[in-house]
C-alpha positions in Angstrom: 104.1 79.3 91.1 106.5 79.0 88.1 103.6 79.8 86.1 102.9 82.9 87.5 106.8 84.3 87.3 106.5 83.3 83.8 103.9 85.7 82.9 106.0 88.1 84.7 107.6 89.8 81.7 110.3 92.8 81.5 112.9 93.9 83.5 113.5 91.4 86.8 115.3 93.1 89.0 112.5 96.3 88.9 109.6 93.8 89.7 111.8 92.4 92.7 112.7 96.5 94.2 108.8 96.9 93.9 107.8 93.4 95.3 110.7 93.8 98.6 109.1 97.2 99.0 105.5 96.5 99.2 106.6 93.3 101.1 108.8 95.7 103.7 105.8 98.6 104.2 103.9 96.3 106.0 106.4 97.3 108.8 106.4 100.5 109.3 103.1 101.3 108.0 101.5 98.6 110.7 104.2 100.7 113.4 103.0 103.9 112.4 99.3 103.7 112.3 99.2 102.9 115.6 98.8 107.1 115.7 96.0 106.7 113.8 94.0 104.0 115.9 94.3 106.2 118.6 93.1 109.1 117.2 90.2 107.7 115.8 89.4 105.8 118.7 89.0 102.1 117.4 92.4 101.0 118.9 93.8 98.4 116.8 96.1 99.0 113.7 95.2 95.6 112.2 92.6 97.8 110.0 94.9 99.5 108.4 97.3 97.1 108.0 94.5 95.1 105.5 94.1 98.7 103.7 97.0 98.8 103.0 97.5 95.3 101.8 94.4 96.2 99.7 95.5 98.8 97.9 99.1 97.2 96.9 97.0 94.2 95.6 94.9 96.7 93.3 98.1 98.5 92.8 100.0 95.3 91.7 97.2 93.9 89.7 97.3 97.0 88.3 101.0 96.8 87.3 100.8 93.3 85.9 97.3 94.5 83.5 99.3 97.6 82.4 103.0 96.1 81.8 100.9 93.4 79.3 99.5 96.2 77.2 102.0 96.9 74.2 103.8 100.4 75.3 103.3 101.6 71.8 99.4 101.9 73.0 100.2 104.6 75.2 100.6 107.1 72.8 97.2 106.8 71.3 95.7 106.9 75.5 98.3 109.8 76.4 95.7 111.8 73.9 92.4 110.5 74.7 92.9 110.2 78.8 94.4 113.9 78.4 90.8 115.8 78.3 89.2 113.5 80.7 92.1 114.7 83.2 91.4 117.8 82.5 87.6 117.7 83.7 88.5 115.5 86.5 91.0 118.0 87.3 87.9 120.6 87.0 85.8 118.6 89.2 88.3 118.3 92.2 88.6 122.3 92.1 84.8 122.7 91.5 84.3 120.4 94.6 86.7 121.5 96.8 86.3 121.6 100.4 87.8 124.2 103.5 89.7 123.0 105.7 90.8 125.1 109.0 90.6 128.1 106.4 92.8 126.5 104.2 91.9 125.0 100.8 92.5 121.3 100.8 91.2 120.4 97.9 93.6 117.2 96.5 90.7 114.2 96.4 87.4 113.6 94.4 85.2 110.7 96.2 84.2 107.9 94.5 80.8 107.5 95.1 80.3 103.8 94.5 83.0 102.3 96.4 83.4 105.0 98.8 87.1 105.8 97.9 88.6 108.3 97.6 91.2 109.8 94.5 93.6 111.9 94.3 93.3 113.0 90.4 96.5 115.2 90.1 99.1 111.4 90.9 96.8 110.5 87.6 97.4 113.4 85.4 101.5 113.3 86.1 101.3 110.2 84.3 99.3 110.9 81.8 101.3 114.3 81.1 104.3 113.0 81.3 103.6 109.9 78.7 102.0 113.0 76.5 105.3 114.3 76.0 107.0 111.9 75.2 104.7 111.2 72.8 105.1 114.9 71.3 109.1 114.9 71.6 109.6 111.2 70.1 107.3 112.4 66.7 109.7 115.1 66.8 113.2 113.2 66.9 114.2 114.5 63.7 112.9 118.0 63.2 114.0 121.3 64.4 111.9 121.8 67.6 110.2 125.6 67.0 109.0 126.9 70.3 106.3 129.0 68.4 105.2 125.0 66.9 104.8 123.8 70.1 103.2 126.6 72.1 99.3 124.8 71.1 100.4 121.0 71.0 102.8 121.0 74.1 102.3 123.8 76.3 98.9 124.7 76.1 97.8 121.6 78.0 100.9 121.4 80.6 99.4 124.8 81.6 96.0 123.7 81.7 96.8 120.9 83.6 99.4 122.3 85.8 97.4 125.6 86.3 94.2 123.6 87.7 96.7 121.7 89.8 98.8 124.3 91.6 96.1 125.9 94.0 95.7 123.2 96.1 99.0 121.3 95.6 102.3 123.1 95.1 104.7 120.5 95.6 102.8 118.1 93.2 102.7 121.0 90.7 106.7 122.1 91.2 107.7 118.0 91.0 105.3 117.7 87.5 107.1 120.7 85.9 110.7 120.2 87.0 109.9 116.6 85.6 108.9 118.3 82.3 112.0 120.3 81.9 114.3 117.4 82.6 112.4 115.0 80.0 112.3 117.9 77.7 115.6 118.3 78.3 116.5 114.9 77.4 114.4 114.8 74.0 116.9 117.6 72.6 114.3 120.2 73.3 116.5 123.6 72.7 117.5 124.7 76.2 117.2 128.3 75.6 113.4 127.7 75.2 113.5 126.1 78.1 115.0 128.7 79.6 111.8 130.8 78.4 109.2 128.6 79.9 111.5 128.6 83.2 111.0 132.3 83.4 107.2 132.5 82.1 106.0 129.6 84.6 107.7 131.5 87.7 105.9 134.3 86.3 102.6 132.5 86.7 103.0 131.7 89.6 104.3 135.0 91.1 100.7 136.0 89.7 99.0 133.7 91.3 99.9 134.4 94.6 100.0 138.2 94.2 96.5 137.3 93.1 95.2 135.3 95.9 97.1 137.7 98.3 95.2 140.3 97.1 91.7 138.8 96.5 91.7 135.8 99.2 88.2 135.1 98.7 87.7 135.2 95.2 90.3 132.2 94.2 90.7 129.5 96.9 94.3 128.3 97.4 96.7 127.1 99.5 99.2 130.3 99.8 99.0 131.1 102.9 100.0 127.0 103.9 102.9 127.3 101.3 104.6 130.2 102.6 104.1 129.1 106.4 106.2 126.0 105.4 108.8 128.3 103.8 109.5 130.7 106.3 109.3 127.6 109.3 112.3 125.9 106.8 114.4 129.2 106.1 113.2 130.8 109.8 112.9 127.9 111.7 109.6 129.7 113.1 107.1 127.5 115.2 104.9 126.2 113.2 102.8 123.3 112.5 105.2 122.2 109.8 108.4 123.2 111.9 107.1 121.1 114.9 106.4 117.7 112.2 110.1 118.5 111.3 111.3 118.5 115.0 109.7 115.4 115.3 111.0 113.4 112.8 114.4 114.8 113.7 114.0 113.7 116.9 112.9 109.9 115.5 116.0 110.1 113.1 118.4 110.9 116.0 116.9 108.7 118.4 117.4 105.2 115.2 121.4 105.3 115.7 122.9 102.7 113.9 120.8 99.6 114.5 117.1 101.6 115.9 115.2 100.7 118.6 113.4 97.6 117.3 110.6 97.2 114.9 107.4 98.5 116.5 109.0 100.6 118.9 108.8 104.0 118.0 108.1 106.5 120.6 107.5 109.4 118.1 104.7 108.0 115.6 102.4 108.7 118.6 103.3 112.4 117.6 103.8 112.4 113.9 100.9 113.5 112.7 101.4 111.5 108.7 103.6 109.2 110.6 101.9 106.4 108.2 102.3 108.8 105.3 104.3 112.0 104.8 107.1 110.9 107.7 106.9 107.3 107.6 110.6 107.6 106.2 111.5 109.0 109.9 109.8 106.0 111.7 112.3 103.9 109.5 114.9 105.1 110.6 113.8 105.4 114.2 112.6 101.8 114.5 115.5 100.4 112.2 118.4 103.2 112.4 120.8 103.7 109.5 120.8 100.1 108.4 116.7 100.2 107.3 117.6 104.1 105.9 120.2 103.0 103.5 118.9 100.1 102.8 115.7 101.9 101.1 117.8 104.6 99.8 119.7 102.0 98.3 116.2 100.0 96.7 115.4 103.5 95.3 118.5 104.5 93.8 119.2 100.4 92.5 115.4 101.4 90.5 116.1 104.5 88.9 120.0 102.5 87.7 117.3 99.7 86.5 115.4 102.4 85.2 118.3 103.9 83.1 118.8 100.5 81.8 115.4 100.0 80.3 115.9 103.4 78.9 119.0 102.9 77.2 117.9 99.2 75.2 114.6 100.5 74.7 114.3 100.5 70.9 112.5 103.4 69.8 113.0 107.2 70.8 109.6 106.4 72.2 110.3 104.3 74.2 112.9 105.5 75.8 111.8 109.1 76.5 108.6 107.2 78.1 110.5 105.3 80.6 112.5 108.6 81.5 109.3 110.5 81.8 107.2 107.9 84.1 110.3 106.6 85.9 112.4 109.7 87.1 109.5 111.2 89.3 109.1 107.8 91.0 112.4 108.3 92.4 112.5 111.7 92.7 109.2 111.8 95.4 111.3 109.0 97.1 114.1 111.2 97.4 111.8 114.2 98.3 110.4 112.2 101.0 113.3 111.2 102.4 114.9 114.7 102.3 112.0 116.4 103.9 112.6 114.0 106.8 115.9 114.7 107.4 115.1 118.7 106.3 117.0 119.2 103.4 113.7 120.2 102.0 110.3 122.2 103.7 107.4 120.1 104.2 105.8 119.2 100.7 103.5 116.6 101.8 104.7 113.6 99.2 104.5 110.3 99.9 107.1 107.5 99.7 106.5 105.3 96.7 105.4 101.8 97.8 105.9 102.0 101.1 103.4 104.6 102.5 100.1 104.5 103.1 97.6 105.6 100.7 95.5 104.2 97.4 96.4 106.7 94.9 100.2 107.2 94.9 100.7 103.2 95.3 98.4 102.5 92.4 99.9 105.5 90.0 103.3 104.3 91.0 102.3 100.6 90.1 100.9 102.1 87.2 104.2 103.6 86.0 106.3 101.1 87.0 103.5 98.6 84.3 104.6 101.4 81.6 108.3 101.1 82.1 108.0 97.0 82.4 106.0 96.9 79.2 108.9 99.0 77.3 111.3 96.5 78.9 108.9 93.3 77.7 108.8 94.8 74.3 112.4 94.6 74.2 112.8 90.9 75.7 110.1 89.8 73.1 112.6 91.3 70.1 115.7 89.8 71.6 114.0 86.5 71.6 112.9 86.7 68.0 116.3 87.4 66.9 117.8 85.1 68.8 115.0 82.3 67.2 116.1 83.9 63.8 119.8 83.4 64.6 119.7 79.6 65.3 117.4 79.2 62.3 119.5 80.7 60.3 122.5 78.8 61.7 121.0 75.4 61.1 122.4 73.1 58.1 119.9 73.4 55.1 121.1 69.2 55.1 120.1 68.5 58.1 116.3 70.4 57.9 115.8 68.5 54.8 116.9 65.0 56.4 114.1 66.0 58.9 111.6 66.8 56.5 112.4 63.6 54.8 
């Protein structure tokens, strides 16, 4: 055992939030699915449950593979994974499938092991280590928007434009992301205040488009603005009735909840596992289990701030920004479209609900921000070395050597 924590490198306290909360899902997700063994008629929730365990092992032996690699690494991959987003991006819109009239198209199946993927969790990371890579070679120039119209922009709205017709929220969380890590590499905020205005633009296109020709782009509008006008309206719709319900689990929790396994409104929930699992936490474990993984959320982005601020290159530091902050901020997402400070957006909770693709990009990230903070260990210890060679009396090596 102690020679598994010692290959364990980088920050400690982020590998124990991420091992407690894999550890902890196995509650709620086992409570929750119990909605999903009824409704496809095999009963039991024990499948899921080993799923699930599944995935977090891939996702956590992805973590560990990842955190080894030397971050500097990722600039170079940032470029060459980049176009190979692109066409998987290109192949999940090319193969995109109806759903009740609705484009639904998130997932590309994976023929061989029968999987399926959701390709725009993969491109947010990828993007968002791409630039970092662009701001950190720019550190000490003057950042010209015209410059970085063809580097920069040109593929965020490539990426972001093959994204947004079947996932909004995915789209919205990957650009605010953008501006805040652009933000934090010194990129001039009155630019920013130009690519603010151009993307809501686009998108004000868009939909004027697909409102106008509904059969000749296939989107998701009509889903977007439903959710919208159920939040602002409080119309009765599919989304406002999911809200309702996970109020009603929320109320129900109190202080202590009604017991592990005991939820009443999973059996109604329809993402109880996945979209509203946050709700059947607090239902089943009231406001002690809701702060308490508010509080594992928050105590990764502080941990997260840390590895930023001793990482040693500009590099490194805008990379752990740009992977880390959209952990937490689909956390917080999650949590607030629970309790309706937000409309339904269909984001998962990090590490805790169920589903391969956002556990294993979320391990993935998490590997990226551990293998800054290894990087950093591995220096300190060097130095340190140095320091007591250099400290040692020149007599007494030489009495040694004699």
């Amino acid at each position: 055992m102690s020679n598994i924590f010692s290959n364990l490198k980088g920050d400690k306290v982020i590998w124990a939030t991420a091992g407690l909360l894999a550890i902890f899902s196995f509650l709620p997700v086992y409570s929750a699915s119990s909605n999903l063994a009824y409704l496809y008629g095999d009963g039991s929730t024990f499948h899921y449950v080993v799923m699930h365990f599944f995935h977090l092992l891939l996702g956590f032996c992805l973590l560990f593979a990842v955190h080894k690699i030397p971050y500097h690494y990722f600039r170079g991959l940032s470029i060459l994974l980049l176009p190979v987003i692109i066409v998987l991006l290109i192949y999940t819109v090319a193969q995109g499938t109806v759903i009740e009239g609705a484009y639904a198209s998130r997932w590309i199946q994976i023929p061989v092991v029968g999987v399926t993927f959701q390709s725009s969790t993969l491109a947010s990371v990828v993007l968002m280590v791409y630039v970092a890579r662009y701001l950190s070679k720019k550190t000490n120039e003057n950042l010209s928007f015209k410059e970085s119209i063809l580097p920069l922009w040109l593929p965020v709205g490539v990426v972001l434009s093959l994204i947004l017709p079947a996932n909004f929220s995915t789209t919205a969380i990957i650009f605010a992301m953008i501006l805040v890590l652009m933000f934090l590499g010194g990129y001039p905020i009155k630019y920013l205040g130009i690519i603010m205005a151009a993307g809501l633009l686009l998108l004000t296109l868009f939909i004027l488009t697909a409102k106008a020709f509904p059969g000749v782009l296939p989107n998701r509008v009509d889903t977007w603005a439903n959710r919208i006008e159920s939040f602002t309206n409080g119309e009765d719709t599919e989304a406002d009735y999911q809200i309702e319900k996970a109020k009603i689990a929320i109320a129900t929790g109190g202080v202590a909840g009604t017991g592990i396994g005991k939820s009443v409104q999973r059996n109604f929930l329809p993402q109880s596992s996945s979209d509203f699992i946050y709700a059947i936490i607090v239902e089943e474990m009231g406001l002690i289990g809701a702060f308490g993984v508010m509080l594992a959320y928050l105590m990764l982005l502080f941990r997260i701030v840390i590895v930023a601020t001793k990482a040693n290159t500009v590099f490194g530091k805008l990379l752990v920004m740009g992977v880390g902050l959209p952990v937490v901020f689909q956390a917080l997402i999650n949590m607030g479209v629970a309790v309706e400070l937000f409309p339904v957006t269909g984001q998962t909770l990090p590490l805790i609900s169920s589903g391969g693709t956002s556990i294993w990009m979320t391990c993935m990230a998490l590997g990226i921000i551990l293998s800054v903070s290894a990087k950093r260990e591995e220096m300190k210890e060097r130095e340190e070395a140095e320091k007591e060679v250099d400290e040692e009396n020149p007599l007494d090596i030489l009495s040694e050597a004699i």
